[in-house]
C-alpha positions, 0 to 999 in steps of 0.5 A: 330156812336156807334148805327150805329155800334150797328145796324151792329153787330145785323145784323151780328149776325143775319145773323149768327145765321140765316145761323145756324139755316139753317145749322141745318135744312140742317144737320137734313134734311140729317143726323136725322131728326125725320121725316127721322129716321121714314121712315129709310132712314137717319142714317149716312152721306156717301150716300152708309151708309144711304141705304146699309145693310153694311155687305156684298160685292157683286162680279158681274163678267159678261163674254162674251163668244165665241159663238162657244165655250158655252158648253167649257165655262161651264165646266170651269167655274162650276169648277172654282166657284164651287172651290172657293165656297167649299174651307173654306180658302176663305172668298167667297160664291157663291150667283149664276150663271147664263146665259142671254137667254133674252138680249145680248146673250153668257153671263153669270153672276156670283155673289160672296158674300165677308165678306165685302172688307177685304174679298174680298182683302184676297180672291182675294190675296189667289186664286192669290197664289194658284191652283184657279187660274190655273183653272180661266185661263182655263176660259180665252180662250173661252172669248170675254170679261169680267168685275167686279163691286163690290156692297153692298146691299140695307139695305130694300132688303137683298139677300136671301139664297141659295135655288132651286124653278125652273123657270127664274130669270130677272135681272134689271139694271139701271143707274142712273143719278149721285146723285139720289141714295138716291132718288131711295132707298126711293122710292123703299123702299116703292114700294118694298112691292106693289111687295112683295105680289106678288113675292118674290124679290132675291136682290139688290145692287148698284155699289161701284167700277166698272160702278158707280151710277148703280142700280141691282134687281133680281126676280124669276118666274116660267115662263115668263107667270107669270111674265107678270102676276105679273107686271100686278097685282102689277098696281093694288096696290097703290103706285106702279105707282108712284114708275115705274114713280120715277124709270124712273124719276131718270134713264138714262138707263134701262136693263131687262135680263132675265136669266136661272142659271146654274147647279152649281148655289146656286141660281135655 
């Protein structure tokens, strides 16, 4: 009897140490293997810790606009954003702004970068209290409708500076099917640089708050001519089919709106 009982405990604690050891593989897999730790997609445990950059959030704040009502709209809101920009008491820049001339029509987009979500609670709360918000409700009248989502960056594709080189800017919009974020970061983290020879990339974020598990990246061309050009070239490199097949692989939905910025955009 006491080697039958002495067979069970060794089984058990076989079965222990074995369910251990894959915990341990599981946990290195996830959280630092020296494989993951090569390739930087692995530093800690959140999914939106593992691929963000973690400084910045990203305002999308897309609005739908009367059509008869367009050249109203644009006056309001140059004032508006341009208001929040320059007053140093918002913790708030404006990366751009835009109007979609390829896609759903009389709609305009406008990205804000917050210091994070405390700047972007304590941006919120002042323009509530002060006169930034008299001039947002001027906005209001000419909308069909509106809607926010809060995004971070990508940590592989930061956005860049304010700058002017003319031209379009297209922005790509995917909705992901639920947990395959940490599958699209990796495989554009690689297919990003087939690209990079070819046209510089504005940024990409991915949605915190607002419609989740959606993927943004913006890219800017001269024309729609040498847009054409470019996604033909990038073919051309290695790895890139393979990230156009991954992407689709992991999207449900795809949006590709091309894009004209405004007069007041940092963005142009």
């Amino acid at each position: 009897m006491l080697a039958r009982l002495s067979t069970q405990a060794v089984r058990r604690n076989a079965a222990v140490a074995g369910q251990a050891r894959r915990a341990i593989s599981v946990q290195s897999l996830l959280h630092g293997s020296p494989e993951a730790k090569q390739e930087g997609d692995v530093q800690i445990q959140q999914h939106s810790r593992l691929v963000a950059r973690g400084k910045y959030v990203h305002g999308f704040e897309v609005h739908k606009v009367k059509p008869s009502a367009v050249n109203e709209y644009k006056k309001a809101a140059e004032a508006y954003y341009t208001a929040i920009k320059e007053d140093p008491e918002l913790h708030v820049k404006l990366t751009g702004s835009w109007e979609a001339v390829v896609g759903e029509q009389d709609t305009f987009y406008h990205i804000l970068e917050y210091e994070n979500y405390s700047g972007y609670d304590k941006t919120t709360q002042k323009i509530r209290n002060s006169e930034h918000i008299n001039t947002y409700q001027k906005l209001i009248p000419y909308l069909t409708g509106r809607s926010q989502q809060l995004c971070q960056e990508f940590a592989f594709f930061p956005t860049i500076p304010p700058r002017t080189e003319g031209g379009i800017f297209e922005l790509r919009t995917y909705q992901l099917h639920p947990g395959a974020l940490l599958q699209w970061e990796h495989t554009w983290r690689r297919g990003i640089e087939a690209r990079r020879k070819f046209v510089a990339p504005v940024g990409a974020w991915f949605s915190q708050v607002g419609r989740l598990h959606q993927v943004h990246h913006m890219w800017q061309y001269p024309d729609l001519h040498t847009r054409k050009e470019t996604r033909e070239k990038a073919w051309q490199v290695d790895g890139w089919s393979e990230t156009v097949s991954k992407t689709a692989e992991y999207s449900m939905l795809m949006d590709a709106i091309i894009l004209e910025p405004l007069p007041f955009s940092m963005l142009k």
